[in-house]
N, C-alpha and C positions, 0 to 999 in steps of 0.2 A: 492613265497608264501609257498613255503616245507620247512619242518625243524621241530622239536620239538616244542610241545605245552607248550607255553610259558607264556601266559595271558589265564588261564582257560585251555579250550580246544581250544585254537588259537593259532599259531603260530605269532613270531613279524610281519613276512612280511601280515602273511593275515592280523591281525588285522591292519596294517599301511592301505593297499589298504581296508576295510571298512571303514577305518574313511576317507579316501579321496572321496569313494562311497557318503556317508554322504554328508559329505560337499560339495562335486559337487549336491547331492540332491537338499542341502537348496538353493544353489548359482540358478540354473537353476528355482526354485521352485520360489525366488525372482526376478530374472530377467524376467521371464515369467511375472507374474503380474506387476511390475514397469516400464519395459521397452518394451517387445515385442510383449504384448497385447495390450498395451496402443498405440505403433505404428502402430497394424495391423489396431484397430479402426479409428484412425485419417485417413489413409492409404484407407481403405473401407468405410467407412460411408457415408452417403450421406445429412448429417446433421451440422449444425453448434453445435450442442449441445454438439457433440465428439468433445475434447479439447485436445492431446494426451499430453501436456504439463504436465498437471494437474490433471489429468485422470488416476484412480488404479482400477485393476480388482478387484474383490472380496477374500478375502483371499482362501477362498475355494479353488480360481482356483491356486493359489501357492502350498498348499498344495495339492494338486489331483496332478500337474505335478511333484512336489518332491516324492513323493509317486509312483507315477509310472516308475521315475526313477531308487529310490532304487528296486523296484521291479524287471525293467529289467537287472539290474545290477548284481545282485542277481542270476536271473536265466544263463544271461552269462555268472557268475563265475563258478558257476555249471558245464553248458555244456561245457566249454574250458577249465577250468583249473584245478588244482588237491590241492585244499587250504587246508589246516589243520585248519580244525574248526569242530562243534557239527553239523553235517548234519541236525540234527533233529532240533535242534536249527533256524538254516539256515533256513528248509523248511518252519520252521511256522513264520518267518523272512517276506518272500516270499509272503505268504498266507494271511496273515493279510494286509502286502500291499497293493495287490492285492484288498482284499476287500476294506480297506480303500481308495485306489485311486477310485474305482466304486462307494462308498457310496458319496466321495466328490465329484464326474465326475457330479452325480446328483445332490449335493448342489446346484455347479459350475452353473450348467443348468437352474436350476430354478432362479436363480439370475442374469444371465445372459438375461432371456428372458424381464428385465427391458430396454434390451437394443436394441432391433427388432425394433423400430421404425429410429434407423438406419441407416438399410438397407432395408429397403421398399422406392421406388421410385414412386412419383405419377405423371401422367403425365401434366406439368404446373405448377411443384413446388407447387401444392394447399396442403400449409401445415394443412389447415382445414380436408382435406379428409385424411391427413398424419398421424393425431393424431386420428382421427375415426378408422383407417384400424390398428393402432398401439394397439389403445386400446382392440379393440377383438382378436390380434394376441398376446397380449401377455396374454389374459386368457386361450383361446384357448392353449396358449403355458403351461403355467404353469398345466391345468389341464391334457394335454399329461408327461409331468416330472413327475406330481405326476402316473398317471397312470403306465408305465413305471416302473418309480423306483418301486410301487408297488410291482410287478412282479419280479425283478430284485433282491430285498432284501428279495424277499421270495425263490429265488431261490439259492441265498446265505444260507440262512438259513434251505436248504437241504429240501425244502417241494414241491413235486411230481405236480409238475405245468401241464402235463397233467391232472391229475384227478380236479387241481385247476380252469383250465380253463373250462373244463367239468362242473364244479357246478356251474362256474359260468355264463355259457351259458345257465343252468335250471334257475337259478336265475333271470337272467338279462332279462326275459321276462316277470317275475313279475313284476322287478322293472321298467323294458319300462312302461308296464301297469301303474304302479301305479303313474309315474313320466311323464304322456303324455303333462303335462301343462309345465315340465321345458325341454324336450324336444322342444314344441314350440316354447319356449322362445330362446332355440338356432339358431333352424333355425330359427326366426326372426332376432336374431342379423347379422347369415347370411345374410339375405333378406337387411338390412338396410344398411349393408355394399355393398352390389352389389348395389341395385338402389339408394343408396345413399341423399333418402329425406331431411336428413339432416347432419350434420359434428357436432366433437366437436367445441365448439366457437358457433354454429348458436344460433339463439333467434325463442324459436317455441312456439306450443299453440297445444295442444295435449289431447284428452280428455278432455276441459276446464282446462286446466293448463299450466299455461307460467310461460318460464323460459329459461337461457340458459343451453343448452347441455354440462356438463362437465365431464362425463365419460357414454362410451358405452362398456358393461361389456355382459358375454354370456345368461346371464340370464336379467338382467333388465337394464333402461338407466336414470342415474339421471339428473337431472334437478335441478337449484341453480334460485330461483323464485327473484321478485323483492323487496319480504320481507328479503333476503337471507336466507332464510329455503331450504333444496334439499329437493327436490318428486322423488324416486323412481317408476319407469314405468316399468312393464315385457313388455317387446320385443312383445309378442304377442301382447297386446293389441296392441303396438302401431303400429304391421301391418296392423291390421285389421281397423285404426282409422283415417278420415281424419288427417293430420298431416299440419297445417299451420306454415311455416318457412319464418318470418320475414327478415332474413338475406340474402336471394337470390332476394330480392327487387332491381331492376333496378333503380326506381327511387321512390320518393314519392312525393301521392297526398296529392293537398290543397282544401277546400271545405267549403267554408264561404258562409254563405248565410244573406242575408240585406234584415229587414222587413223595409216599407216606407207607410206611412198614405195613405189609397185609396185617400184624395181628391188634393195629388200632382200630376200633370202635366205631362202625360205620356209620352211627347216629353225632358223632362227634363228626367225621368227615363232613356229612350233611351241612351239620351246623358252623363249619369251616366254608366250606362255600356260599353260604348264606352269607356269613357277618362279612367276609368279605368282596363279595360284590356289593352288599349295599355300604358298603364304606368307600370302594373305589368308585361309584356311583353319584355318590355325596360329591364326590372332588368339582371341581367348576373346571377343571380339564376334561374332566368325559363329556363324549358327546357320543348319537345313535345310543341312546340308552335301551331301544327295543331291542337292538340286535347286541346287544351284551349280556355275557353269561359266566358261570364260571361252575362244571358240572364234573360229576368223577366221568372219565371215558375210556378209562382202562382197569381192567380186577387181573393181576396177574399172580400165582401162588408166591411169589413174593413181594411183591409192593402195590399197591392200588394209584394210579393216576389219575389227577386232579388238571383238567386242562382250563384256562381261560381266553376269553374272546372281549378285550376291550378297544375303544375307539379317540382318539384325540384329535386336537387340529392338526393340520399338516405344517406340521413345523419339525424338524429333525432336533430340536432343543428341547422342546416339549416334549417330545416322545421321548427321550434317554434319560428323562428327570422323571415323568409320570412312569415310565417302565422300573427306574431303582424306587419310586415309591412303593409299588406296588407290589416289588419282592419283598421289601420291608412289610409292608404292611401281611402278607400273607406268613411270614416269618410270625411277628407278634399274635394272628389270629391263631394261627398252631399251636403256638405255645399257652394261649389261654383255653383250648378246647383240649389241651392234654394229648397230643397228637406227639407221633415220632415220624421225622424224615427220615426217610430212607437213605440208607447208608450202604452201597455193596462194598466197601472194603469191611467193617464191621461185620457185615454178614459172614465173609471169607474167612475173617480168622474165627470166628462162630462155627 
């Protein structure tokens, strides 16, 4: 690298070893994003969603590592060897690197934290609770990068981050103050992640609002209703709010009830609730057969009611196909036990 300034203030050998600097830059700079990121994800993840096949890091994260190479490069030249080039040149070569690798290290980061869901393991593969604890990790995530870099490019920028922080420890008691409702709303989203009422994907009723859960953010939790409209919900509230979650349903009830003219036959009634519970019982859709019944629960001088109580899986299809069987079937049981339904328009003109 010694010898006579040949190219500017460069000699041939240093400028040959820059441009191979260079170009091991770019090469390391693209293989990092194309190849050995994409391997470490497939490698670590604990997701089918990483595909390392197919799968490219962010450009950011190519340029931060080519950047940081020329940088170290740079300063190795320096401290080892004795190159004929414009130092001052070099230095601010060096410098700008330097920054530029830090400003893109935080692109890199914030674009990255699209990808925290992961490496978070939840215990039982409940990818419901996976996409919940993913969603506030990566606000959570991104609001610490922005805060961070903050900091970080102000201190690039040569400004006395002691006295910065200082004002901003007077400040930030105002702004606690005046910010106590989006502070709740954080630690709610906290609270909702630990006791876990609900997951994305569930179907809940919240405040008089239904809808499915499809994003839990640090401040509020939206909901995609059954008009497909989303409602917005702050976290707070919905700590503080019974929260009914459809989706943790074990099973679902069936609950039909048959009105029958007072002057039918109560031993026919009887025998109407008998033949059919043990017919809807038969079915290989009931289930909880102990807590199934189907009894009169009401004698009114004009009609007797007939209430039931049956169970199925929690399936919303299941249940709207076993619920019409079962009015059919209590239809055909009345008709062979000689029963009359109750009729009040009948009655009226009677």
């Amino acid at each position: 690298m010694g010898g006579e300034a040949e190219i500017g203030s460069f000699s041939q050998g240093t400028a040959t070893v820059l441009a191979l600097v260079l170009l091991l830059s770019v090469g390391i700079g693209i293989f990092s994003r194309r190849m050995f990121f994409p391997w470490m994800m497939d490698l670590l993840s604990k997701t089918e969603r990483i595909d390392g096949k197919d799968f490219f890091a962010p450009r950011s994260l190519a340029w931060m590592v080519g950047l940081l190479v020329l940088w170290q490069s740079v300063d190795w030249l320096f401290a080892n060897s004795e190159p004929v080039w414009d130092a001052e040149l070099m230095s601010d070569v060096m410098e700008y690197s330097r920054a530029g690798f830090i400003i893109l290290m935080l692109f890199a980061a914030y674009r990255l934290v699209d990808y925290l869901d992961a490496f978070i393991v939840v215990e039982g593969d409940d990818m419901a609770a996976r996409r919940s604890l993913a969603s506030v990790a990566e606000s959570i995530g991104r609001l610490a990068v922005v805060i961070v870099g903050f900091f970080v490019i102000a201190g690039l920028f040569g400004v006395n981050l002691n006295g910065l922080i200082a004002g901003l420890g007077i400040t930030g008691l105002a702004l606690a103050l005046a910010a106590r409702d989006s502070v709740a709303n954080v630690f709610g989203a906290i609270s909702i992640i630990i006791d876990q009422p609900f997951n994305v994907g569930d179907w809940i009723i919240v405040e008089d609002i239904e809808g499915e859960v499809v994003n839990i953010g640090l401040r509020t939790t939206m909901l995609r209703t059954g008009n497909d409209t989303i409602v917005t919900i702050p976290n707070s509230n919905i700590t503080n709010s019974p929260v009914e979650n459809y989706s943790k349903r074990r099973f679902r009830r069936i609950r039909p009830t048959f009105e029958f003219e007072e002057g039918n036959d109560m031993d026919a009634i009887k025998k109407f609730c008998d033949t059919l519970s043990e017919q809807v019982l038969a079915d290989s859709r009931a289930t909880k057969h102990e807590d199934s019944w189907v009894k009169v629960t009401q004698v009114l001088p004009s009609m007797v009611t007939v209430s039931c109580n049956f169970y199925c899986p929690s399936s919303g299809r299941i249940q709207r196909e076993f619920t019409e069987d079962i009015i059919i079937m209590a239809r055909s049981r009345g008709e062979e036990c000689g029963l009359s339904f109750h009729e009040p328009r009948r009655r009226a003109q009677m």
